[in-house]
Structure formats: structure tokens, C-alpha cells
MARMARBA-138265 format. One record per residue: residue number from 0; y, x, z of N, C-alpha, C in turn; residue in three letters. Coordinates in Angstrom, 3 decimals, decimal comma. Layout:
# MARMARBA-138265
+-----+----------+----------+----------+----------+----------+----------+----------+----------+----------+-----+
:   n :      npy :      npx :      npz :     capy :     capx :     capz :      cpy :      cpx :      cpz : res :
+-----+----------+----------+----------+----------+----------+----------+----------+----------+----------+-----+
: NUM :        Y :        X :        Z :        Y :        X :        Z :        Y :        X :        Z : Ala :
...
+-----+----------+----------+----------+----------+----------+----------+----------+----------+----------+-----+
END
This chain:
# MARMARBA-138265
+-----+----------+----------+----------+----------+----------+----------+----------+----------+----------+-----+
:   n :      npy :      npx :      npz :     capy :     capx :     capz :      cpy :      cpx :      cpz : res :
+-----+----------+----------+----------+----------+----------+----------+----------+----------+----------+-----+
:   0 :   76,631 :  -15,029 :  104,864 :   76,902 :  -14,229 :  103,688 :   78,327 :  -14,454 :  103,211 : Unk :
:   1 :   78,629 :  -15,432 :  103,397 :   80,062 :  -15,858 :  102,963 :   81,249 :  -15,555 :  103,709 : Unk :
:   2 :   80,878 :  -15,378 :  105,022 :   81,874 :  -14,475 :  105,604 :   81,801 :  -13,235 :  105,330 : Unk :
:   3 :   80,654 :  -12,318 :  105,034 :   80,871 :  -11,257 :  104,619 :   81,508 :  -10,737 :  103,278 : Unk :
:   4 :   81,542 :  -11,497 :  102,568 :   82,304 :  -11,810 :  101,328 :   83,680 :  -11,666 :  101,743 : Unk :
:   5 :   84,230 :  -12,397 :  102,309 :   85,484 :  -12,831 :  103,008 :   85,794 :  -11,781 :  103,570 : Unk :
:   6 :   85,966 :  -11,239 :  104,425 :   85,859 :  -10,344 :  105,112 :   85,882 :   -8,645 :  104,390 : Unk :
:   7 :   85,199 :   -8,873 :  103,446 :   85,387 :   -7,804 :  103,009 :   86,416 :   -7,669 :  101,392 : Unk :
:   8 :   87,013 :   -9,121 :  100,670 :   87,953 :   -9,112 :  100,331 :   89,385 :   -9,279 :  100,954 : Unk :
:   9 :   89,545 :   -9,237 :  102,435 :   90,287 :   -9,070 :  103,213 :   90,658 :   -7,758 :  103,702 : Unk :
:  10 :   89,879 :   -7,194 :  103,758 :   90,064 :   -5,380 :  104,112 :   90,444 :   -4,488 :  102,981 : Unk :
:  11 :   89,928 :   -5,219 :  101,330 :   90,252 :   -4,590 :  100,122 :   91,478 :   -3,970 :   99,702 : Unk :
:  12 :   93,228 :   -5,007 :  100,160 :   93,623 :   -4,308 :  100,215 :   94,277 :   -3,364 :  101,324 : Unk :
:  13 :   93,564 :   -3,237 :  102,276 :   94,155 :   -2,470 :  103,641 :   93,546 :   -1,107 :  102,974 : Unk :
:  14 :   92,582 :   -0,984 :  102,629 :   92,027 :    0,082 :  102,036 :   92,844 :    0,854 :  100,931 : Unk :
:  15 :   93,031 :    0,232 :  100,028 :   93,751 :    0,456 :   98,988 :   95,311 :    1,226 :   99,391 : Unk :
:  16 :   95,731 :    0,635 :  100,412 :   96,873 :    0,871 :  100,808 :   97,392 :    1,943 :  101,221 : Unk :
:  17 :   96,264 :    2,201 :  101,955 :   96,181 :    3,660 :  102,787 :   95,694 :    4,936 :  102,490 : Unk :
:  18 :   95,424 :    4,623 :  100,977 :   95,202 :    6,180 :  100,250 :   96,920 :    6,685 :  100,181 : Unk :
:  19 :   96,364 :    7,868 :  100,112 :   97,618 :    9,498 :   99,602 :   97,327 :    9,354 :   98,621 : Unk :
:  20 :   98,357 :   10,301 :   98,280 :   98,362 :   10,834 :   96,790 :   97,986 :   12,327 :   97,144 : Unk :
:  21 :   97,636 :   13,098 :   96,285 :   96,315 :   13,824 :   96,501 :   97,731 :   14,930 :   95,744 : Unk :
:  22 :   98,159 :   16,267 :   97,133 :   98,986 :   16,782 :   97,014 :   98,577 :   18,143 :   95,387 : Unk :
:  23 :   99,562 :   18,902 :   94,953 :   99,877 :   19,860 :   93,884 :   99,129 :   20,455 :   94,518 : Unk :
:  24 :   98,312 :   21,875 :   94,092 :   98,054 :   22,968 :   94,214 :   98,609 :   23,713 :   93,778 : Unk :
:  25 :   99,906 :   24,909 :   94,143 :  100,222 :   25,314 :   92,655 :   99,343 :   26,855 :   92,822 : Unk :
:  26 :   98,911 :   27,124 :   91,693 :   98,033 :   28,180 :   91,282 :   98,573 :   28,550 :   89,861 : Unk :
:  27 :   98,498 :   30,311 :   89,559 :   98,580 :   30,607 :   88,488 :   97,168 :   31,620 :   88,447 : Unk :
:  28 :   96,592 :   31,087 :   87,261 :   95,350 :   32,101 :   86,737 :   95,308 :   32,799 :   85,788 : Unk :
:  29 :   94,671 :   33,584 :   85,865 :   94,716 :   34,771 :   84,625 :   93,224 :   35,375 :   84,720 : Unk :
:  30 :   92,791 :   35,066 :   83,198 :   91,649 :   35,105 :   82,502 :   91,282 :   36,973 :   82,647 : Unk :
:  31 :   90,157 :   37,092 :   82,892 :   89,840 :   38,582 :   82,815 :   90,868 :   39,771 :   84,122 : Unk :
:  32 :   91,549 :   38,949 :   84,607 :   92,177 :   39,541 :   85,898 :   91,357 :   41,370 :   86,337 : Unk :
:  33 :   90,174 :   41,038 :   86,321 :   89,822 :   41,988 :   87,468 :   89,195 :   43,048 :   85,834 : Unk :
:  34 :   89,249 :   43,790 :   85,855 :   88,832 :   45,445 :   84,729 :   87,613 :   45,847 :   84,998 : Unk :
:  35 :   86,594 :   45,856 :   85,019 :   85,347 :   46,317 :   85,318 :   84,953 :   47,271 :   84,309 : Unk :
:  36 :   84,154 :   48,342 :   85,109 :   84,051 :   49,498 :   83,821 :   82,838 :   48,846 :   83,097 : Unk :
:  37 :   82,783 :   49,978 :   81,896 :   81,352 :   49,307 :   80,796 :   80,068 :   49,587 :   81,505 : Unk :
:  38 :   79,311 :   48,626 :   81,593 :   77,871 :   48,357 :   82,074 :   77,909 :   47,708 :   83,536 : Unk :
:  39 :   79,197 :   47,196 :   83,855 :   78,922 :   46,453 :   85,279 :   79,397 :   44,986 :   84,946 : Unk :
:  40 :   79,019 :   44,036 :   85,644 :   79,139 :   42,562 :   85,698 :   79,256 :   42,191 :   86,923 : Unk :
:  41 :   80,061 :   40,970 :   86,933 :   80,155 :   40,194 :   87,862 :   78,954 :   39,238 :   87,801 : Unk :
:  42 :   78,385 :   38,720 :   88,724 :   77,846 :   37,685 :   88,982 :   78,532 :   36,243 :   89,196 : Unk :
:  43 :   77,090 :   35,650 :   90,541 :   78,058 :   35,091 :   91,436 :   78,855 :   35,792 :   92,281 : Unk :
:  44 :   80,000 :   34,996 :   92,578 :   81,209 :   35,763 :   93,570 :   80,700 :   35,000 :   94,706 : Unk :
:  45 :   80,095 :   35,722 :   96,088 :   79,767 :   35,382 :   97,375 :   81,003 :   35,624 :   98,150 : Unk :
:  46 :   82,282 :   36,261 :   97,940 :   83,372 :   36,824 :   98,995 :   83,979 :   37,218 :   98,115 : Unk :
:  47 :   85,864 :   37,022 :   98,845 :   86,811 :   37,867 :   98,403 :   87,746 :   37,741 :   99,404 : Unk :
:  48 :   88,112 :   38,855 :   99,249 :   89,288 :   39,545 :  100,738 :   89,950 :   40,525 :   99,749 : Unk :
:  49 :   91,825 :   40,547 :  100,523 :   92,749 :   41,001 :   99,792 :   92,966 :   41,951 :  101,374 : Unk :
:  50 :   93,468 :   43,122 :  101,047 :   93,900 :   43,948 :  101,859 :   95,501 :   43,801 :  102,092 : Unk :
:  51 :   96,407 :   44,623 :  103,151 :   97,406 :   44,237 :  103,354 :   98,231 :   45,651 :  102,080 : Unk :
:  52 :   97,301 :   46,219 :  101,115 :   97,536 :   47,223 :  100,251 :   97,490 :   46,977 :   99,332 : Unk :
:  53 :   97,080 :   45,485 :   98,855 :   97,024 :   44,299 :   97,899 :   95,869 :   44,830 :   97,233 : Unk :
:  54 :   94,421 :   45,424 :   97,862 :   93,622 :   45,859 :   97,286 :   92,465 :   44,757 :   97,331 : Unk :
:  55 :   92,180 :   44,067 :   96,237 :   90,944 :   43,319 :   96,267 :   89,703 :   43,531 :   96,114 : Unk :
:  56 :   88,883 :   43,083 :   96,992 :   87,150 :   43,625 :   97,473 :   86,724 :   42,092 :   96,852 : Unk :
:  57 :   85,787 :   42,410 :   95,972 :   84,723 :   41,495 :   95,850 :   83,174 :   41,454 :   95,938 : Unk :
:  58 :   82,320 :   40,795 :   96,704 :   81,242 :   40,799 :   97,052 :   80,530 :   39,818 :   96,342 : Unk :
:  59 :   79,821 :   40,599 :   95,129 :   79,200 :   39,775 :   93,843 :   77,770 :   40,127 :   93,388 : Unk :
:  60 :   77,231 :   38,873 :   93,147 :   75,637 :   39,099 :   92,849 :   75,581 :   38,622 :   91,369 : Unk :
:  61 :   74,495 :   39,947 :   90,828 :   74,344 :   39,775 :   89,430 :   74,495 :   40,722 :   88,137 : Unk :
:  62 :   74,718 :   42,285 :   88,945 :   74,371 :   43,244 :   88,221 :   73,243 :   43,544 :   87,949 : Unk :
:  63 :   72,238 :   42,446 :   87,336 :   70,873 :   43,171 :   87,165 :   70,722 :   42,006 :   85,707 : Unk :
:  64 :   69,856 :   42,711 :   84,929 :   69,432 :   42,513 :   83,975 :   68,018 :   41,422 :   83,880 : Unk :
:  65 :   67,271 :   41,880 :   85,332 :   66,042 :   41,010 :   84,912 :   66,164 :   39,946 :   86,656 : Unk :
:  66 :   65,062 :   39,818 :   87,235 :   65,292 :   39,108 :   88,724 :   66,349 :   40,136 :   89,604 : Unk :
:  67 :   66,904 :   39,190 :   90,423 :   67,867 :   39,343 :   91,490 :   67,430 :   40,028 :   92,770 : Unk :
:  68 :   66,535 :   41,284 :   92,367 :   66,208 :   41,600 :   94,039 :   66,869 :   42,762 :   94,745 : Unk :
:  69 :   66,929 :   42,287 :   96,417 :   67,484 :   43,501 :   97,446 :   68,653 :   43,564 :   96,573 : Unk :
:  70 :   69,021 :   45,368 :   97,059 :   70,118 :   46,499 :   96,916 :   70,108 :   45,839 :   95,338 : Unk :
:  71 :   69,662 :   46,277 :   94,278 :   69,854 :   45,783 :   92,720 :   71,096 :   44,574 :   92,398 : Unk :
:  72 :   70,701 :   43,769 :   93,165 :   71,510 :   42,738 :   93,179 :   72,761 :   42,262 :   93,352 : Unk :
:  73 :   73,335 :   43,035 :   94,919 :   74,525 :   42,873 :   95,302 :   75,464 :   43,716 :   95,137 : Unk :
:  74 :   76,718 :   44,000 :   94,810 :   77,345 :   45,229 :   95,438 :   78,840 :   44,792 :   95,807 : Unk :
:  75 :   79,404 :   45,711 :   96,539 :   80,556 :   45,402 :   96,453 :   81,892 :   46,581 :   96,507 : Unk :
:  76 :   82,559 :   45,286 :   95,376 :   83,517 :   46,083 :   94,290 :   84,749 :   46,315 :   94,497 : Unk :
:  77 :   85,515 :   46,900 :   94,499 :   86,680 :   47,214 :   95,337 :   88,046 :   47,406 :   93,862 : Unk :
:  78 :   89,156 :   46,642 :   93,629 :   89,966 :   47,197 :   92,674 :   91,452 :   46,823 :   93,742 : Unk :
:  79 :   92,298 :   47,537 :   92,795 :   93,740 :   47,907 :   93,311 :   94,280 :   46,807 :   92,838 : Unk :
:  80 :   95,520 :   45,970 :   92,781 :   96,350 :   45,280 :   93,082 :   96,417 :   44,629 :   91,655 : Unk :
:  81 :   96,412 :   45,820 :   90,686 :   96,666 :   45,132 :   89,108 :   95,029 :   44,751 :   88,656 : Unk :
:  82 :   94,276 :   45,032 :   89,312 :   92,828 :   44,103 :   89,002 :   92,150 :   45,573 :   88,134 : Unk :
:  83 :   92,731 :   46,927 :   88,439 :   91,820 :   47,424 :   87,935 :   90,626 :   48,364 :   88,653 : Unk :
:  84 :   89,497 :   48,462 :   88,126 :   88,318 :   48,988 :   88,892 :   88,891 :   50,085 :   90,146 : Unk :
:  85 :   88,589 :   50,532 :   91,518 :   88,299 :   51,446 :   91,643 :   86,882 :   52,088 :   92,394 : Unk :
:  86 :   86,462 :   51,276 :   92,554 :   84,910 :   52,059 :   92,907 :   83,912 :   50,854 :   93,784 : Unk :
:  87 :   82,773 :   51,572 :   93,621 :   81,711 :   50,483 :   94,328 :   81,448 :   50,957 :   95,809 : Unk :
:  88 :   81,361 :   50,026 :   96,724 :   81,110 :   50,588 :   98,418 :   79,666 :   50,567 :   98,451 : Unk :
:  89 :   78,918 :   51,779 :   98,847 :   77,633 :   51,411 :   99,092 :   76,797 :   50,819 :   98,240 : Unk :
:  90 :   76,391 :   51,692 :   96,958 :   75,787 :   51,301 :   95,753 :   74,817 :   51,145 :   96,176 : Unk :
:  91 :   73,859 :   50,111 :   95,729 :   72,504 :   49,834 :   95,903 :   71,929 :   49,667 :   97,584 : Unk :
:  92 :   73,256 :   49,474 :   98,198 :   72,728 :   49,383 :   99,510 :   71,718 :   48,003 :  100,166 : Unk :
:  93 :   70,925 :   48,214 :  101,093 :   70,201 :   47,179 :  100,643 :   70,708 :   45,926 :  101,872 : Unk :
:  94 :   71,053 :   46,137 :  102,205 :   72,220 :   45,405 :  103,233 :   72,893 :   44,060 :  102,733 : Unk :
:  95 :   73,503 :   44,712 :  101,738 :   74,334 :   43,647 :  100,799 :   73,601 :   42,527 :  100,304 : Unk :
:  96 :   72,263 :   42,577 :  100,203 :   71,827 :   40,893 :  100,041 :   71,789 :   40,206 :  101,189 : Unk :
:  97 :   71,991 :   41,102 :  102,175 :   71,914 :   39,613 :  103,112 :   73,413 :   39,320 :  103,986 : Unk :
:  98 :   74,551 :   40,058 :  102,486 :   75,977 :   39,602 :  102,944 :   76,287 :   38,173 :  102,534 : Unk :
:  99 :   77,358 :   37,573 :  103,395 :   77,547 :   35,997 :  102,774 :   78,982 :   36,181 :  102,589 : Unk :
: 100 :   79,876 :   37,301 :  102,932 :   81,322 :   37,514 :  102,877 :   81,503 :   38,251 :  103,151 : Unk :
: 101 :   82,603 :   38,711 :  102,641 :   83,760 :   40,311 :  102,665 :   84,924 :   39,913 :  103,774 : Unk :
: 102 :   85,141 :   40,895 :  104,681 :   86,163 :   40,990 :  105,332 :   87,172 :   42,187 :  105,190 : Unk :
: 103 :   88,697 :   42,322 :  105,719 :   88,906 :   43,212 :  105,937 :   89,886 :   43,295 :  107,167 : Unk :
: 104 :   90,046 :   44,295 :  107,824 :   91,101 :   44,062 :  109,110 :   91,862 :   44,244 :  109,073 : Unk :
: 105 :   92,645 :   43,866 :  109,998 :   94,627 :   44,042 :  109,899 :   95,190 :   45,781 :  109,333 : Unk :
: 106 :   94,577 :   46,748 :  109,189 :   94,957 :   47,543 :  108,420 :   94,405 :   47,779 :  107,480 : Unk :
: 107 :   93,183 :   47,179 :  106,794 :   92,809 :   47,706 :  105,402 :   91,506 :   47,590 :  105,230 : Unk :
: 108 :   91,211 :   48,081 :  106,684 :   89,592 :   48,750 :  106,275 :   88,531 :   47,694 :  106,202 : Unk :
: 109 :   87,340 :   47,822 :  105,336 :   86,310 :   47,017 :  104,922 :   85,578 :   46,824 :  105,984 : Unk :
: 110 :   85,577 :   45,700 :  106,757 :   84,540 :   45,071 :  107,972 :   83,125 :   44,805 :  107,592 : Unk :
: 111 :   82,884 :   44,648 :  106,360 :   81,466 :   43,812 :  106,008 :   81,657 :   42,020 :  106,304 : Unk :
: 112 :   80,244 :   41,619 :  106,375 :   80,751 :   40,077 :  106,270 :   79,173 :   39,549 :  106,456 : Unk :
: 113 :   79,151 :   38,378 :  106,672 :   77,636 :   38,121 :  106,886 :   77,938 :   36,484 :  107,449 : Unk :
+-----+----------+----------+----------+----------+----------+----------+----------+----------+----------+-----+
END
């Protein structure tokens, strides 16, 4: 037991030593970013993909009022560059619950995600 004692106040500071410093992130955020028209909500956010048109797609659960089921649940939301609405892909499709992410391809277009 006493070597393990030893032994392991011997490694204490090799340990210590060999941490990083835990680099910047730099990020700027902005509260309410994305414009959603009246009567839609975000949920959870399952996906987000930026187009090379700086158009952001989000794939979000939680437009429903009572349980989370199927098509009701998911949709996904598409806005232009300054975060404001422009339309939903495939309303109520029932597909979209069993998306896990949004893609898009080297020119624009919406891949789906799964």
C-alpha cells in the first residue's frame, strides 16, 4: 500500500505538468438571430447547414403544442443570410422525424440528413 502511495505522489506532478491551456473560441452571438413568423417555434435544434448563398437551414423539433408526434413535430426551416424567415421544406412531412441532420451540397441544394 505504501508504495502505491508513493508512486502515485510521484506521477502527481508529471500530470500536472502536462496539461494545456484550454485554447479561445472566438464566437460572436446574437440573441433572436433567426425571425420566425407568428405561430412557429423552434424547438430542439437536431441540424444546421449554411449554404454557399449564406442561406441557413435548420432542422428543428417542437412546433407542436401538445406530444411530439411524426410529421407534427419536425420541420425544416430555411432563412436567408440576415436570419430572416423564408419558408418551410416539406411541411408536415413525415420523413423528418426520423432526420438526425441537415445537409447541403457544394452548390446549395438541400441533401436531407439522417
Amino acid at each position: 500500500m505504501k508504495c502505491f502511495v508513493l508512486a502515485s505522489i510521484l506521477c502527481l506532478p508529471i500530470g500536472l505538468s502536462a496539461q494545456q491551456s484550454i485554447p479561445q473560441i472566438p464566437v460572436h452571438a446574437t440573441a433572436d438571430f433567426l425571425k420566425l413568423p407568428p405561430n412557429l417555434y423552434l424547438g430542439e435544434v437536431a441540424g444546421v447547414a449554411i449554404n454557399s448563398k449564406g442561406h441557413i437551414f435548420v432542422l428543428s423539433r417542437g412546433n407542436t403544442v401538445g406530444p411530439a408526434y411524426a410529421a407534427a413535430a419536425t420541420q425544416l426551416l430555411e432563412f436567408n443570410e440576415d436570419g430572416s424567415y423564408i419558408r418551410e421544406i416539406g411541411h408536415n412531412l413525415y420523413a423528418w422525424s426520423y432526420a438526425h441532420a441537415v445537409k447541403v451540397d457544394k452548390t446549395g441544394q438541400y441533401l436531407g440528413g439522417r
